[in-house]
C-alpha positions as a LaTeX table, in Angstrom:
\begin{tabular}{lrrr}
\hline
Residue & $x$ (\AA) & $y$ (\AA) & $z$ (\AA) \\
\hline
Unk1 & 36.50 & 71.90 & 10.94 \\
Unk2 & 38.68 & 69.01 & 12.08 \\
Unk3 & 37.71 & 65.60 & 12.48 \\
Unk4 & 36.60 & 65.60 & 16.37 \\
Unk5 & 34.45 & 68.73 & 15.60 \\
Unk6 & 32.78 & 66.94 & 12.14 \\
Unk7 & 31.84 & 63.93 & 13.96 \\
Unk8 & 30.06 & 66.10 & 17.09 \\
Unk9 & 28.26 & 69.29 & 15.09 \\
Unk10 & 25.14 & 68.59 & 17.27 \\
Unk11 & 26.28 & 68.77 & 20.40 \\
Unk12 & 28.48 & 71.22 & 19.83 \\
Unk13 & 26.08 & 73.50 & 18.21 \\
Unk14 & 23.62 & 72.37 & 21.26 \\
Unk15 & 25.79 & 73.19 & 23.85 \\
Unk16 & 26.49 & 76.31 & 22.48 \\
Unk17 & 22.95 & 77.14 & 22.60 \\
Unk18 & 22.59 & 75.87 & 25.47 \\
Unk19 & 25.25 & 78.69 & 26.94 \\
Unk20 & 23.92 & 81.13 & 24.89 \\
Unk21 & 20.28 & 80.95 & 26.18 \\
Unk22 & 21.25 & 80.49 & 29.96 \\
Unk23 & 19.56 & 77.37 & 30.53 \\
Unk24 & 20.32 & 73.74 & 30.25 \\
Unk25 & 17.20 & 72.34 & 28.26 \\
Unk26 & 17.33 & 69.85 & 25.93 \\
Unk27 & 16.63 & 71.81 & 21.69 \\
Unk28 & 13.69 & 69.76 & 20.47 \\
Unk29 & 13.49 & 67.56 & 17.91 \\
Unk30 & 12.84 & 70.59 & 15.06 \\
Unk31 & 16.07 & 72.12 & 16.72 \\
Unk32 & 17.82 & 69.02 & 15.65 \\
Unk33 & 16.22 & 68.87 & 12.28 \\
Unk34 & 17.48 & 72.58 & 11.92 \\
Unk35 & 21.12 & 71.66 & 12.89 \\
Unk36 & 21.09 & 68.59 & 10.26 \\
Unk37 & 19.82 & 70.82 & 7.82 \\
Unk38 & 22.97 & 73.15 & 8.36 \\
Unk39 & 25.53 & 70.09 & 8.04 \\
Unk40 & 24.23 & 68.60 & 5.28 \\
Unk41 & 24.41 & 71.99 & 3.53 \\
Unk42 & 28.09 & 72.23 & 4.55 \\
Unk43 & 27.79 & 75.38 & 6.99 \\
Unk44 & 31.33 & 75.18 & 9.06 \\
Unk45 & 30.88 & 74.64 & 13.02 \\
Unk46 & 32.47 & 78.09 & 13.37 \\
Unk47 & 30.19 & 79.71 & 10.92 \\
Unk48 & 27.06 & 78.08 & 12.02 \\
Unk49 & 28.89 & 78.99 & 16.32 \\
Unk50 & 28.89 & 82.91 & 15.31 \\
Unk51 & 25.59 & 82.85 & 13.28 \\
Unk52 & 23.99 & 81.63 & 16.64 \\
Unk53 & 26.01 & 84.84 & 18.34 \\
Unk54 & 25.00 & 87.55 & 15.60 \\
Unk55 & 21.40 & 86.28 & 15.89 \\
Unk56 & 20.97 & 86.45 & 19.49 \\
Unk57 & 22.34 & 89.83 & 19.90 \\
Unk58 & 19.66 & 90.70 & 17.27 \\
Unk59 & 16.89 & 89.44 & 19.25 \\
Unk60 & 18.36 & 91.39 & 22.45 \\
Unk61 & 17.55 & 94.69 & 20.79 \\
Unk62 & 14.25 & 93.50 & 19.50 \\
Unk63 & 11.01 & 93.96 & 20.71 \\
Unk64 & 10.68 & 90.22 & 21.24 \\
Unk65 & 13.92 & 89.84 & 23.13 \\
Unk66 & 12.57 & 92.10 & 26.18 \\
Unk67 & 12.62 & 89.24 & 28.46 \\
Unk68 & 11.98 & 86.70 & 26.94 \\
Unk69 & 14.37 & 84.06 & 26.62 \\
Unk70 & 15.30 & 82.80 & 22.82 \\
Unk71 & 13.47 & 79.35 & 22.54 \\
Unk72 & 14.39 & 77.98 & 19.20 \\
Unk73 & 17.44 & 77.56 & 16.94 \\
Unk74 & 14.70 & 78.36 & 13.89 \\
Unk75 & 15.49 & 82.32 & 14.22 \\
Unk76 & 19.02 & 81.42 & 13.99 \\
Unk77 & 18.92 & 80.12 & 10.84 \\
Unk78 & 19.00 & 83.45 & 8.46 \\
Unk79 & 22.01 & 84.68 & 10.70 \\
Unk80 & 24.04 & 81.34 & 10.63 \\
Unk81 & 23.67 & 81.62 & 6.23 \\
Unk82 & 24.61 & 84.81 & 6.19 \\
Unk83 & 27.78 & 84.18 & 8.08 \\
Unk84 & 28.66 & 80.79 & 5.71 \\
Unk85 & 28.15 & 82.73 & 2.90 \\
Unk86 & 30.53 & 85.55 & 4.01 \\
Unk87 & 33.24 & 82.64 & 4.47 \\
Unk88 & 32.49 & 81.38 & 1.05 \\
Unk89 & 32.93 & 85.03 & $-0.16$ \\
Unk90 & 36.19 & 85.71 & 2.07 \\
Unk91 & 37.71 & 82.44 & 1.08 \\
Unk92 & 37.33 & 82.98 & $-2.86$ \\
Unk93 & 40.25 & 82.58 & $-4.73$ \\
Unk94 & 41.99 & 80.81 & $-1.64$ \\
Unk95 & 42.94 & 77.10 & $-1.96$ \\
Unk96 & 40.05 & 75.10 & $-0.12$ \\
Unk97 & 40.79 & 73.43 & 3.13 \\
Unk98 & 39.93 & 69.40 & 3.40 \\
Unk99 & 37.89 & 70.18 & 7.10 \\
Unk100 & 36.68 & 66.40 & 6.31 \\
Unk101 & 40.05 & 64.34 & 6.25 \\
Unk102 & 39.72 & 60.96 & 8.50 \\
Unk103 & 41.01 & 60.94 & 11.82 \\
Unk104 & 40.74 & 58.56 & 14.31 \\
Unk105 & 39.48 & 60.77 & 16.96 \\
Unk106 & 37.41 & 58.14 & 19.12 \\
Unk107 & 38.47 & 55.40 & 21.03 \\
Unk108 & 37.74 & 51.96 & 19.31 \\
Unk109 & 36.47 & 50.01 & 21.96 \\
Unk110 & 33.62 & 52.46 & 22.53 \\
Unk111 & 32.93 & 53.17 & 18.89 \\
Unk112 & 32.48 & 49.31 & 18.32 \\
Unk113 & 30.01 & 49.79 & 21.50 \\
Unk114 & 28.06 & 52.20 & 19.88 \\
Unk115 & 27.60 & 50.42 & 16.22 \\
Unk116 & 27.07 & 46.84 & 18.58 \\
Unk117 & 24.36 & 48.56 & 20.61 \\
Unk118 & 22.37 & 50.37 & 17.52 \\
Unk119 & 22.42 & 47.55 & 16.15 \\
Unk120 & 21.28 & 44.86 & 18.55 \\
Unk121 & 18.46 & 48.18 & 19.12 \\
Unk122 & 17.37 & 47.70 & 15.64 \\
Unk123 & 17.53 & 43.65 & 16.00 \\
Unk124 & 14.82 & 44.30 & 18.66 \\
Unk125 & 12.51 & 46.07 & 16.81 \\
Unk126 & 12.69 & 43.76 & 14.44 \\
Unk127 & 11.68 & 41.07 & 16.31 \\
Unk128 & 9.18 & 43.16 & 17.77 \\
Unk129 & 7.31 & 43.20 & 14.75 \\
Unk130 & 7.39 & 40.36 & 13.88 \\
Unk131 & 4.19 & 38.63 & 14.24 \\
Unk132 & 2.26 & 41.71 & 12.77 \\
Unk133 & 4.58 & 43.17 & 10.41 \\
Unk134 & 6.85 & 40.49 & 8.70 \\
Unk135 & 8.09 & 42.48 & 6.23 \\
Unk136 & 9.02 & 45.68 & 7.88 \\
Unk137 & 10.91 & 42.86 & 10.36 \\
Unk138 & 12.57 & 41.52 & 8.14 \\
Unk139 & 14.15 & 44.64 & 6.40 \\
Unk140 & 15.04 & 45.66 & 10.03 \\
Unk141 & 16.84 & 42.34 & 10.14 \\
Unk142 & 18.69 & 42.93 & 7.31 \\
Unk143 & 20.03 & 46.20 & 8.77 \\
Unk144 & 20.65 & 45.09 & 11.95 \\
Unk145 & 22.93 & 43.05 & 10.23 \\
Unk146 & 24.61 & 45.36 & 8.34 \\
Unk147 & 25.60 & 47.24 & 10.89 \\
Unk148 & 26.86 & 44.34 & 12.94 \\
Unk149 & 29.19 & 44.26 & 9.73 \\
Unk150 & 30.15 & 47.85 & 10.19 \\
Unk151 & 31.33 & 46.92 & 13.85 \\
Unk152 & 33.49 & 44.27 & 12.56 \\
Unk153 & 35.55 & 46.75 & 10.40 \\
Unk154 & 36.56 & 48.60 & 13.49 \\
Unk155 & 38.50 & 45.68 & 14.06 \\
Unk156 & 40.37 & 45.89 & 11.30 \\
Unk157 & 44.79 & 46.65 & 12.07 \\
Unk158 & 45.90 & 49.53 & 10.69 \\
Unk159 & 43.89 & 53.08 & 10.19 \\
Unk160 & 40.28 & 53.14 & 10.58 \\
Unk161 & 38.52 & 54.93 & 8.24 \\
Unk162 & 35.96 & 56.74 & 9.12 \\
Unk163 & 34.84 & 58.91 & 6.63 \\
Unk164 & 33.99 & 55.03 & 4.69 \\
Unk165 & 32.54 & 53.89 & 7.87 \\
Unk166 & 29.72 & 56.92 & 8.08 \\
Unk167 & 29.02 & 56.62 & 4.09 \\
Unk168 & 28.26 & 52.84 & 5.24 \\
Unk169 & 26.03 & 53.87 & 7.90 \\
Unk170 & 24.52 & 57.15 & 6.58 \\
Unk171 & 23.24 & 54.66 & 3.71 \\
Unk172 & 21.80 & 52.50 & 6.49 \\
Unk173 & 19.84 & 55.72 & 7.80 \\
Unk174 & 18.31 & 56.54 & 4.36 \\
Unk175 & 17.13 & 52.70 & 4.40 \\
Unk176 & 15.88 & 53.13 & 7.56 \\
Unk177 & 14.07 & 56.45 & 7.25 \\
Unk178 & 12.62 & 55.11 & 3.80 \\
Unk179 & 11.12 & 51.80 & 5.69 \\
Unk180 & 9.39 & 53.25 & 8.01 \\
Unk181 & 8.05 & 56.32 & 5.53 \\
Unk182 & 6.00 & 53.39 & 4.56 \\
Unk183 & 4.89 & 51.94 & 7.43 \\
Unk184 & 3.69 & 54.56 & 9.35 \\
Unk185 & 0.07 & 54.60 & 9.45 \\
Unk186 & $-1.98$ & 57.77 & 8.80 \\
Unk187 & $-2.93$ & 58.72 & 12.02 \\
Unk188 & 0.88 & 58.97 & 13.17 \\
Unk189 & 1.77 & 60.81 & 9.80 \\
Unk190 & $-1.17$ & 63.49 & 10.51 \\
Unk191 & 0.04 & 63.45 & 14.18 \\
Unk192 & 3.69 & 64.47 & 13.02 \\
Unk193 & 2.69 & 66.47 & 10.53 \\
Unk194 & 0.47 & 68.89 & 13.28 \\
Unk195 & 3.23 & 68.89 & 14.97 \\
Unk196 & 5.83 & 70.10 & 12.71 \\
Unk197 & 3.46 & 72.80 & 11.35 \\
Unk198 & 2.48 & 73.75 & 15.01 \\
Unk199 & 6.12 & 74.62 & 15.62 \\
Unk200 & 7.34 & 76.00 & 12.43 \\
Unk201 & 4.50 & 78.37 & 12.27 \\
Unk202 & 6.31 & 81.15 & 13.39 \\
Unk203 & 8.99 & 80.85 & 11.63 \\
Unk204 & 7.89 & 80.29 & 8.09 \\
Unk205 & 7.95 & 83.61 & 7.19 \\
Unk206 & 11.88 & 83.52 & 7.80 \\
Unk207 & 13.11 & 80.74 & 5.74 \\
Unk208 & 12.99 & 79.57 & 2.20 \\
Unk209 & 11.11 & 76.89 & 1.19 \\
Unk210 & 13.75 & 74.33 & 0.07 \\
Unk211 & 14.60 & 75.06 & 4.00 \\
Unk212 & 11.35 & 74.44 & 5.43 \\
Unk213 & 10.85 & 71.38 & 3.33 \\
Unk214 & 14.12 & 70.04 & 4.17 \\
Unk215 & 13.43 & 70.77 & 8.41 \\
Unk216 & 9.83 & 69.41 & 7.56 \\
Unk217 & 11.50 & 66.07 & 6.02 \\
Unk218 & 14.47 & 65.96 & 9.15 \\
Unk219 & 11.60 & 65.86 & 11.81 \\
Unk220 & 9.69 & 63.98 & 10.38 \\
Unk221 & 12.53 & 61.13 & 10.43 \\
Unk222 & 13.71 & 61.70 & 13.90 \\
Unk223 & 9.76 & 61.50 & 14.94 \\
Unk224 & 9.74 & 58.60 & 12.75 \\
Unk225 & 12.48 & 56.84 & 14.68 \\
Unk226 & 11.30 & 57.74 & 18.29 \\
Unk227 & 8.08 & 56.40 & 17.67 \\
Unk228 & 9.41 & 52.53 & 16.19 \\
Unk229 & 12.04 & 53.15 & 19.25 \\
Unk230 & 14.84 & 53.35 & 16.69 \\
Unk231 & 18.55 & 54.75 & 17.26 \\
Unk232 & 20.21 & 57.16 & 14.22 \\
Unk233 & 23.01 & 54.88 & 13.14 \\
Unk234 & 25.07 & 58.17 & 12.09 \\
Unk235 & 28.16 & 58.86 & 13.81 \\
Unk236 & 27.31 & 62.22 & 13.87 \\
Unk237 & 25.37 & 60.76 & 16.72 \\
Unk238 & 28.18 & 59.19 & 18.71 \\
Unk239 & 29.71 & 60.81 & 21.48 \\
\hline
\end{tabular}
């Protein structure tokens, strides 16, 4: 995977989909959950790209696929480890490939724009809460901040590096997520939790359960986030 492809996974893998299913609607938020779940466990774009084939012809010669269009990347998933799995197997005994070396594949001046503008987004929340929740505003501070930093090294002469710059802000994410784990009141945590189970009901039967509790914990965040109107800080989000 080179280095344009490892920074945009998502929207690659959502545009695929996309194509795939014949209609331009945006995957919901357990869609996205799904596709983290396949980066973090290190499933190649091409692997996870003809997993997403192999399972939709399978669905064509279902029952289920008379039809009816194929709504969720969930059914995907046992298809798209079964093909990483066969490229583990066919690459055994072959030197491994770096598919993560640093490259410089986006233009400064908007990469700078994108760290500036989560983090003046984050800056806002924080003063948002301010009056009612002084502590949860000022941890927000803190990594508003921090990514204000993270701008500045863009502007650093020679190479960038961005493989640094992500651990930086993937660090920043896990902050995040974990702040707002405990501010959440009940009622929102029930609400997301209905949710999740709602649309992972049909699908539990299909995955393991490190998967489902790993797509569980993914939504979860990203609800998380849209709720305290929060960005992902990730450049896996940047495009």
């Amino acid at each position: 995977m080179d280095g344009w492809n490892y920074f945009n996974y998502f929207t690659e893998i959502e545009e695929y989909f996309w194509k795939k299913r014949g209609a331009h609607l945006l995957v919901s938020p357990l869609d996205w959950a799904i596709m983290e779940t396949w980066q973090r466990a290190g499933v190649p774009l091409e692997a996870a790209l003809k997993g997403i084939d192999r399972a939709f012809e399978s669905y064509g010669r279902s029952r289920r696929g008379a039809g009816k269009p194929l709504k969720s990347l969930a059914y995907c998933t046992d298809a798209v480890l079964q093909v990483a799995e066969e490229g583990l197997e066919a690459a055994a005994g072959s030197a491994p490939k770096n598919g993560r070396e640093a490259k410089e594949a986006f233009p400064r001046e908007e990469l700078k724009a994108y760290l500036e503008g989560n983090a003046a987004q984050v800056a806002a929340a924080a003063k948002k809460n301010g009056a009612a929740h002084t502590e949860m505003a000022a941890r927000l501070a803190e990594i508003a901040e921090s990514v204000w930093a993270s701008s500045v090294l863009v502007e650093s002469p020679g190479k960038l590096d961005l493989e640094d710059l992500e651990r930086r802000l993937t660090m920043l994410d896990d902050k995040l997520s974990a702040l707002l784990m405990t501010q959440a009141t009940e009622e929102l945590m029930l609400r997301i939790r209905r949710e999740v189970d709602g649309q992972l009901s049909a699908y539990r039967r299909k995955m393991k359960a490190e998967q489902l509790a790993l797509v569980e914990k993914k939504y979860t965040q990203k609800r998380l986030l849209e709720e305290f109107g929060l960005p992902r800080l990730s450049l896996y989000y940047f495009s």
